[in-house]
N, C-alpha and C positions, 0 to 999 in steps of 0.2 A: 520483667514481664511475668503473670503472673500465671501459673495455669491453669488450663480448664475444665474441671471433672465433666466426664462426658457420662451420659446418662446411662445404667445396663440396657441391652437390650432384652427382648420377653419372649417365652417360647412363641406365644403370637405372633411378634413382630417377625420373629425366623419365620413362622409356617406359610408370612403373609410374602415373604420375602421371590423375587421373581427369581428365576432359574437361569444361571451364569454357567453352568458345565461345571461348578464343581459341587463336596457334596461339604455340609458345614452340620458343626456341630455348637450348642450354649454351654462354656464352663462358666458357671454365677455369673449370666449378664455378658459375657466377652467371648463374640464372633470368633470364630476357631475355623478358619478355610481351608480345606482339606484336599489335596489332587487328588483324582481319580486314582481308585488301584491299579495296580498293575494288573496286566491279562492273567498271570498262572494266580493268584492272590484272588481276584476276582471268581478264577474255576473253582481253588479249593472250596471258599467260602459257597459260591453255589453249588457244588457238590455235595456236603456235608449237609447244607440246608434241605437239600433235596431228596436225602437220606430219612433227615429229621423228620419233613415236611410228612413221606410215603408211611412213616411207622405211626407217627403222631395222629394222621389224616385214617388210617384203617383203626385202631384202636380207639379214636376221639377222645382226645386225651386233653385237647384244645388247641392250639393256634402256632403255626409257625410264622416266622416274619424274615426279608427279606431287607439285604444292607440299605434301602431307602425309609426303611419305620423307623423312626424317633419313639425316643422312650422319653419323657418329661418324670425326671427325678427330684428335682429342687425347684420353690418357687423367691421369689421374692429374696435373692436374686436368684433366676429361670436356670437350671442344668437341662439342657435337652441334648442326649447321647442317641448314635445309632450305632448298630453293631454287623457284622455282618452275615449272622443268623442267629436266630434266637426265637425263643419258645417260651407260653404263657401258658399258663394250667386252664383247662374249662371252667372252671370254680372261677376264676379272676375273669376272663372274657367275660362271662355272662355277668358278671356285676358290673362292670362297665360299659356294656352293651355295643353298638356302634357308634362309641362318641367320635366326633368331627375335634380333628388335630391330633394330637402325638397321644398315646398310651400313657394312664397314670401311673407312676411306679415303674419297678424296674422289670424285666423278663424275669423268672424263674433261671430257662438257661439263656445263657449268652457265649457266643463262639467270636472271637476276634481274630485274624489271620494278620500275621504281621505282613505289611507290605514293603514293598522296595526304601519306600521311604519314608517310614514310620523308623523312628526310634526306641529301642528298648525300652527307656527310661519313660517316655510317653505312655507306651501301650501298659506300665505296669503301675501306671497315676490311672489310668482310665479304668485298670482292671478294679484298684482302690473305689476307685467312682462308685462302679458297679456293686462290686460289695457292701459300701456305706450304704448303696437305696436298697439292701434286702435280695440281692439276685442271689440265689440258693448256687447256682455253679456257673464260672468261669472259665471257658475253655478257648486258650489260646495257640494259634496255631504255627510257628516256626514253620516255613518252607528250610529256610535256609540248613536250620540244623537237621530239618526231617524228625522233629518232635511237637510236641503236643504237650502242655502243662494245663492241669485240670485244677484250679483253684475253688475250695469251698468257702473258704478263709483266707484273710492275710496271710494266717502263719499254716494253713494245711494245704498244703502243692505238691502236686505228685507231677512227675514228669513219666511219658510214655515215649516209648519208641517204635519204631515197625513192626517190632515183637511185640508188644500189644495190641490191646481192645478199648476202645472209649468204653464207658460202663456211662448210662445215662443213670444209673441209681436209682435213689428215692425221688429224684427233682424228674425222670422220663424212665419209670420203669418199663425197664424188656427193654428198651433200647439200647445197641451195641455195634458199634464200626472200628472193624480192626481197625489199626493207624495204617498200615499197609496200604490199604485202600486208599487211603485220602491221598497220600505221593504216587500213586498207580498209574 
C-alpha cells in the first residue's frame, strides 16, 4: 500500500480553523495541538506581559501581545508560532498597519514560560524558530527551576536567578523586572 502525501496546511487555513479548546501552532505546514497551560504557567506569562504591556503602553514604544497573537514566520510551507508574551517595536506596527490574521515576522521580544507539559527539548527548537525569523530576544521562563534564560542568539544565553533583573536592553529600553517578581 502505498502512501499518501498529505498536503501542508496555510497560516489561512489555521486562522480559518474553528475553536476546539486548544491552542495550535504551524511548524512548515504540520498542525502542532497544543493543551492549554497550566494555571501558575498561564499567571507568569500574564504577569510579565502585563508588566511589559504598562512600560511599553506609557512610553509608546509599540505593541505588546498576548499568548493568543500568532506570529506568521515562514510561508510556503506556513510557520505560524505564538508565544506567550511578546512585543513589536512602533516602527514595525505602523508598517504593517491593522492587517487581518497573524503578524508578519517574528516579535522583537518574545517571552515563552515553560509549562507542565512542555518539553525542554521543544521549547529550545521553538526558541531556534524564533531566532531564525529575526526576534532580537528570547526570554524563557522556568517556573520549575525559578530561572529565567534570556537568549539573543543560539549561542548568547545568559541565565538569571531571583537575584536578578530582566534588562529589556536595546530590543525595550528602560525596561526591567526583577526575576523575584515573576515567582512572587
Amino acid at each position: 500500500m502505498a502512501a499518501t502525501a498529505t498536503k501542508p496546511m496555510t497560516a489561512e487555513e489555521l486562522l480559518d480553523m474553528p475553536d476546539d479548546g486548544f491552542r495550535h501552532e504551524l511548524v512548515k505546514g504540520a498542525l502542532i495541538k497544543m493543551a492549554p497551560a497550566g494555571h501558575m504557567s498561564s499567571f507568569y506569562g500574564l504577569s510579565i506581559g502585563a508588566e511589559l504591556w504598562a512600560f511599553v503602553r506609557a512610553n509608546r514604544l509599540g505593541r505588546v501581545y498576548g499568548a493568543d497573537g500568532g506570529f506568521a514566520l515562514a510561508t510556503n510551507p506556513d510557520t505560524v508560532l505564538a508565544s506567550d508574551a511578546s512585543f513589536v517595536r512602533q516602527e514595525r506596527v505602523e508598517a504593517v498597519g491593522d492587517t487581518v490574521g497573524y503578524f508578519p515576522g517574528a516579535p522583537d521580544l518574545v517571552v515563552e514560560v515553560i509549562s507542565p507539559s512542555d518539553r525542554y527539548t521543544e521549547v529550545e527548537e521553538k526558541v531556534a524558530e524564533w531566532l531564525n525569523a529575526s526576534a532580537q530576544m528570547v526570554v524563557v521562563v522556568n517556573p520549575r527551576g525559578r530561572t529565567v534564560k534570556v537568549h539573543r542568539s543560539l549561542t548568547d544565553v545568559v541565565t538569571l536567578t531571583e537575584a536578578d533583573t530582566l534588562d529589556g536592553g536595546d530590543v525595550v529600553p528602560g525596561w526591567q523586572l526583577p526575576i523575584a517578581d515573576i515567582f512572587a
